[in-house]
C-alpha positions in Angstrom: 1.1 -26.2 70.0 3.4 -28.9 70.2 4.7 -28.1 66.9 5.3 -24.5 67.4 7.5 -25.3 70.2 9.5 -27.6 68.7 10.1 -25.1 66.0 11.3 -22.8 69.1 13.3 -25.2 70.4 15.1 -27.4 67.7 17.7 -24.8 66.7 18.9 -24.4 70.6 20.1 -27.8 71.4 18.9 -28.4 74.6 15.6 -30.1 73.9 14.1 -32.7 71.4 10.4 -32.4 70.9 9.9 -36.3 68.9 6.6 -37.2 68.4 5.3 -41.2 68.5 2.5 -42.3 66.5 1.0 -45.2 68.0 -1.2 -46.7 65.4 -2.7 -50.3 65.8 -4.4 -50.4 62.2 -2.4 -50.8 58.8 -0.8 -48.4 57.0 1.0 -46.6 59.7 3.8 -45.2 57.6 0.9 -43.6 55.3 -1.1 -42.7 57.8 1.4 -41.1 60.1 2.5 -39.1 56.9 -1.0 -37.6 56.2 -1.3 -36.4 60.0 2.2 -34.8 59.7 1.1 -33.0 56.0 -2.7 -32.2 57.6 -1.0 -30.4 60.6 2.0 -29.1 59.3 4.5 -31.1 61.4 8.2 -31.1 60.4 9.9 -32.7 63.4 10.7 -36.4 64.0 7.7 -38.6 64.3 8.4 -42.6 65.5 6.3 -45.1 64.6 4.7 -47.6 67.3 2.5 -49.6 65.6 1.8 -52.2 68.6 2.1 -49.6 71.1 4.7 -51.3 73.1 7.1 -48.3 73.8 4.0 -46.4 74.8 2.9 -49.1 77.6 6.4 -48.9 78.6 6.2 -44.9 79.7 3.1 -45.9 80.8 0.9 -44.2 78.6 -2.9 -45.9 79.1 -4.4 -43.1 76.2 -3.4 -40.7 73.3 -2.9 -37.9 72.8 -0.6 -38.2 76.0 2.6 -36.2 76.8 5.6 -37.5 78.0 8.9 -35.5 79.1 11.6 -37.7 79.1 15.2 -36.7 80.0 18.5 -36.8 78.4 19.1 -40.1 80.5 15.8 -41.8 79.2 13.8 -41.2 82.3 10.8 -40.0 82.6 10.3 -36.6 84.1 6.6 -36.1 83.6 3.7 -37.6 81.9 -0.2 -35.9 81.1 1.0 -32.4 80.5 -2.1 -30.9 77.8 -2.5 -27.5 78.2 -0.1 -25.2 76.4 1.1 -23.6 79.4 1.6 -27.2 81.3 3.3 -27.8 78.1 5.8 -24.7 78.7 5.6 -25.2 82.2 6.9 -28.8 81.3 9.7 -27.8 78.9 11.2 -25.5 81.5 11.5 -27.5 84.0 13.5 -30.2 82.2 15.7 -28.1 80.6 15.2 -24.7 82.4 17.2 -22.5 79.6 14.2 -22.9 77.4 12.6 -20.2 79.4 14.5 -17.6 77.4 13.6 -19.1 73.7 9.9 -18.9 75.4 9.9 -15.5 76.8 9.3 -17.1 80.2 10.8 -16.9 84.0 12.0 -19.9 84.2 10.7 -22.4 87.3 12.3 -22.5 90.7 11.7 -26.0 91.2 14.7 -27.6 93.6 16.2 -30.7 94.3 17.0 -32.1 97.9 20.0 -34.5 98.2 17.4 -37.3 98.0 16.3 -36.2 94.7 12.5 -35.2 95.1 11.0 -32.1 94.6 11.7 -29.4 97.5 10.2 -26.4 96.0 11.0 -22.9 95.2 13.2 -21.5 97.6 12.5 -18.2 99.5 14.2 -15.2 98.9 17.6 -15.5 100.4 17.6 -19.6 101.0 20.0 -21.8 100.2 19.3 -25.1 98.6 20.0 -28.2 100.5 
């Protein structure tokens, strides 16, 4: 799933699917290559071998999802279905909704920067 919608998205520009292989054992170069041949996976694939950039988005297990915005921060972590995937993707960078065949989210900010909510028909956003 993951790779069919980086596939989608790479050639739009307005998001980076990157993949990180955390791998303890040796070999991780070799290792990571093999998964990427067995699955098909053309995209960019980092390596963390001691799992130290993972700890640091606070991921405790893999797989694990993490959306991550132009700015570095993170937006969401966990996301597994393919439709939380989507759901995911469009609500960091809501023009992907087109590339997807999707509506895209009506998910608003408030001055303080939290999550308001979709906004009923005629409201204005805060």
């Amino acid at each position: 799933m993951l790779e069919e919608l980086r596939r989608t998205t790479a050639r739009s520009g307005l998001v980076e699917i990157i993949l990180v292989d955390v791998w303890e054992g040796q070999n991780a170069r070799e290792e990571a290559q093999r998964f990427c041949d067995l699955w098909g996976i053309g995209g960019t694939v980092l390596l963390d071998e001691t799992a130290e950039y993972a700890r640091s988005l606070g991921v405790r297990g893999v797989p694990t999802n993490v959306f991550v915005d132009a700015e570095g921060i993170v937006r969401a972590v966990g996301a597994t279905t393919p439709q939380e995937l989507r759901s995911e993707l469009i609500k960091l960078a809501p023009g992907v909704a087109a590339l997807l065949g999707e509506e895209p989210e009506r998910a608003y900010l408030s001055d303080e920067g939290s999550t308001r909510g979709p906004l009923a028909a005629g409201e204005a956003a805060s």
